[in-house]
C-alpha positions as CSV (number, residue, x, y, z in Angstrom):
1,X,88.1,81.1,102.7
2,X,91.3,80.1,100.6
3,X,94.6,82.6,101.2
4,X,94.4,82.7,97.5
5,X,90.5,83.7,96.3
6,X,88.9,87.0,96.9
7,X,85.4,87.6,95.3
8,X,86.6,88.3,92.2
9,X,89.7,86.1,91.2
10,X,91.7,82.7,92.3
11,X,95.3,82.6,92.2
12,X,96.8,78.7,91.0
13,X,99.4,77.0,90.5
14,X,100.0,76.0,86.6
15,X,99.1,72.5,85.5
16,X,99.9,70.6,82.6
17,X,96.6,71.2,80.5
18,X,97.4,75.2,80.9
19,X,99.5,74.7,77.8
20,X,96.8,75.8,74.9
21,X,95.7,78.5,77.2
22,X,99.0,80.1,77.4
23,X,99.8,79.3,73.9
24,X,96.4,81.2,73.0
25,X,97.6,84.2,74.9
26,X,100.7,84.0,73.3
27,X,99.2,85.1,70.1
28,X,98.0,88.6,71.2
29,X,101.1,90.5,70.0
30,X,99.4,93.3,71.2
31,X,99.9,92.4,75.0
32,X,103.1,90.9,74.3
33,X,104.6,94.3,73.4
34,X,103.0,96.1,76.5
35,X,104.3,93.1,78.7
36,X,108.0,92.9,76.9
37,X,108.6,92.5,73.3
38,X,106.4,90.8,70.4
39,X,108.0,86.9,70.9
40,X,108.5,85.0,67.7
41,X,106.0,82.6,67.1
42,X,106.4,78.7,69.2
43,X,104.6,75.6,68.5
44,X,101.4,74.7,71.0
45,X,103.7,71.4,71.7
46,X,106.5,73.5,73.2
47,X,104.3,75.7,74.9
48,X,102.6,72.3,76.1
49,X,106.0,71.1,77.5
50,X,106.5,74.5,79.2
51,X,103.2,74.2,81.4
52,X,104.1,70.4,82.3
53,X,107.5,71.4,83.4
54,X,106.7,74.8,85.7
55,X,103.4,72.2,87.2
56,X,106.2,69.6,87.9
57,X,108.4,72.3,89.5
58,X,109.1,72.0,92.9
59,X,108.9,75.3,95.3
60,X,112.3,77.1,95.6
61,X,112.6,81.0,96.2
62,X,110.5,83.4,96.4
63,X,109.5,83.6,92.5
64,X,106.2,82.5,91.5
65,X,103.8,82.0,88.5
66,X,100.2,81.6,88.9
67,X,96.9,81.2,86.7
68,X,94.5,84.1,87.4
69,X,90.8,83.0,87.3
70,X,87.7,84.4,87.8
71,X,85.0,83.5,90.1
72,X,83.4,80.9,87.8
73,X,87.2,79.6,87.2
74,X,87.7,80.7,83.9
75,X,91.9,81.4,83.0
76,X,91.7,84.8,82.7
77,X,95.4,85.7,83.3
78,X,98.5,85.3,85.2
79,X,100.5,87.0,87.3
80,X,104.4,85.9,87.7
81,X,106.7,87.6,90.2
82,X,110.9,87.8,89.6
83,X,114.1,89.2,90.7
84,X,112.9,88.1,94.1
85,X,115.5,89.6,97.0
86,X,115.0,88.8,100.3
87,X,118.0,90.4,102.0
88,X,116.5,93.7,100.7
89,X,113.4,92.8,100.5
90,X,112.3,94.1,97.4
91,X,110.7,92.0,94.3
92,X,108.9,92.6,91.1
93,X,105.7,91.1,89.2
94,X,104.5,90.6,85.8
95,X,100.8,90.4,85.5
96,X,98.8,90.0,81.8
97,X,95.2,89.5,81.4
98,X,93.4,88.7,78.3
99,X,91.6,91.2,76.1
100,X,88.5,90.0,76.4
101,X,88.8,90.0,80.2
102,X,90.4,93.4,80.6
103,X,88.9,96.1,82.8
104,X,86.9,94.2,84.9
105,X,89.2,94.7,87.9
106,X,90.9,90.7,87.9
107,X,94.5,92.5,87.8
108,X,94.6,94.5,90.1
109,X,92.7,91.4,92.4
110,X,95.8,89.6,91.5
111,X,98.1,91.7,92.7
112,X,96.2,92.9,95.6
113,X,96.7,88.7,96.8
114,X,100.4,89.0,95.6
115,X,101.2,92.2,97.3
116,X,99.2,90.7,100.9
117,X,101.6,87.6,100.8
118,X,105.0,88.9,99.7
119,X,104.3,92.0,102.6
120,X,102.4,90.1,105.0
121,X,103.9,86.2,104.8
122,X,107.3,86.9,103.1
123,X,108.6,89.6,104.9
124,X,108.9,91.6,101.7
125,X,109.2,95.6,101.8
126,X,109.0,96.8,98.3
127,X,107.6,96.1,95.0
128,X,108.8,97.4,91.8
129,X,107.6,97.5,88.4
130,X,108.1,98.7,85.1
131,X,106.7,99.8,82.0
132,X,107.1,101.4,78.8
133,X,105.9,105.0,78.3
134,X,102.6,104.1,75.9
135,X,101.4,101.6,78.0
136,X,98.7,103.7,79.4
137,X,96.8,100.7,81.1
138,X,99.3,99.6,83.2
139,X,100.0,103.2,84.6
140,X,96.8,104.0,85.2
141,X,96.2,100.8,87.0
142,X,99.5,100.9,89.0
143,X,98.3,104.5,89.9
144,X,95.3,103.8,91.1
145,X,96.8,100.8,93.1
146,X,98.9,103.6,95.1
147,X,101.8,102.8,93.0
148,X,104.4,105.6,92.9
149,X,106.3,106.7,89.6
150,X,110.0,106.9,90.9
151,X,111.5,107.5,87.7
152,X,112.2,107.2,84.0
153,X,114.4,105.4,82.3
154,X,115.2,106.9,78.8
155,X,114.9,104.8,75.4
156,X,115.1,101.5,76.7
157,X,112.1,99.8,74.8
158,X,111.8,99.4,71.4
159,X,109.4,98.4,69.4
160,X,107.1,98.9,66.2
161,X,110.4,100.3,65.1
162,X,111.0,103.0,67.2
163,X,112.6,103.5,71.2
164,X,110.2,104.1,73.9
165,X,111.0,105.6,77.7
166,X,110.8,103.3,80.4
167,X,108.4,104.2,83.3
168,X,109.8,103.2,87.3
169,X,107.0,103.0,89.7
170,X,107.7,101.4,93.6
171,X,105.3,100.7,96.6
172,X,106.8,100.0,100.1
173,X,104.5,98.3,102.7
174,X,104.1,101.1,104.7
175,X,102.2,102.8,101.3
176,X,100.6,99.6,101.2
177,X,99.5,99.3,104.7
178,X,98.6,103.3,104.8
179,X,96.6,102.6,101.6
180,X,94.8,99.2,102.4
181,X,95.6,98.7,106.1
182,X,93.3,96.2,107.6
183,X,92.0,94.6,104.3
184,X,95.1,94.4,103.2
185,X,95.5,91.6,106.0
């Protein structure tokens, strides 16, 4: 089986023809504001250009975008890690899925695969993520992924006009490994 399909979800690289797919997600201001902030609106061509360029990129680092699809490979989401260190080890992930796809357990899939290669292949010791205080989803899923709240960071979010907390939640691999262990491998 493929390092980078479970059951339930594929992880791929980007291609070129992503472009109206991300541009369509784009739209849902909803899931922009839990992901970051509600982004000003960008032509399909630009968004176009941005899928051809990050298929033409070449591997460098450790930070990664991928497609998330489902077992009958419909685009479904994506998952994008960042701030990638390797001297300490730690690194963080974005991960969005699509409102009509939501709840049927393809995000937390995705970063089950990302969390097995950046602590099993990369050498990687910690994840960390954020999230603002009403984004009730993603704590609940980062919860039940064994996620630990390590903090909160006051009034650093804002948006439909008013300042939100933001939420700190960590997982080191030996949470991971206690929590998934073999199937984790």
């Amino acid at each position: 089986m493929n390092y980078w399909q479970t059951d339930l979800v594929r992880l791929r690289d980007i291609e070129p023809e992503d472009g109206e797919t991300f541009w369509r997600w784009n739209q849902d201001s909803e899931m922009a504001r839990d992901l970051d902030f509600v982004w000003p609106p960008v032509s399909v061509a630009q968004v176009r250009r941005w899928a051809a360029s990050a298929a033409e990129k070449k591997l460098e680092g450790d930070s990664f975008h991928w497609v998330v699809e489902n077992s009958e490979g419909m685009q479904v989401g994506f998952i994008h890690t960042h701030n990638c260190h390797p001297r300490s080890g730690v690194f963080k992930y974005g991960v969005g899925v699509e409102a009509c796809h939501r709840r049927k357990g393809y995000a937390a899939a995705a970063i089950l695969l990302v969390l097995r290669y950046y602590f099993r292949e990369l050498r990687y010791q910690k994840v960390n993520i954020q999230m603002h205080s009403e984004n009730e989803a993603s704590r609940a899923l980062h919860e039940r992924l064994g996620f630990v709240r390590e903090g909160t960071i006051r009034r650093t979010v804002f948006t439909r006009g008013r300042y939100l907390d933001e939420f700190c939640y960590g997982l080191t691999i030996e949470e991971w490994e206690q929590r998934y262990g073999v199937a984790g491998q």
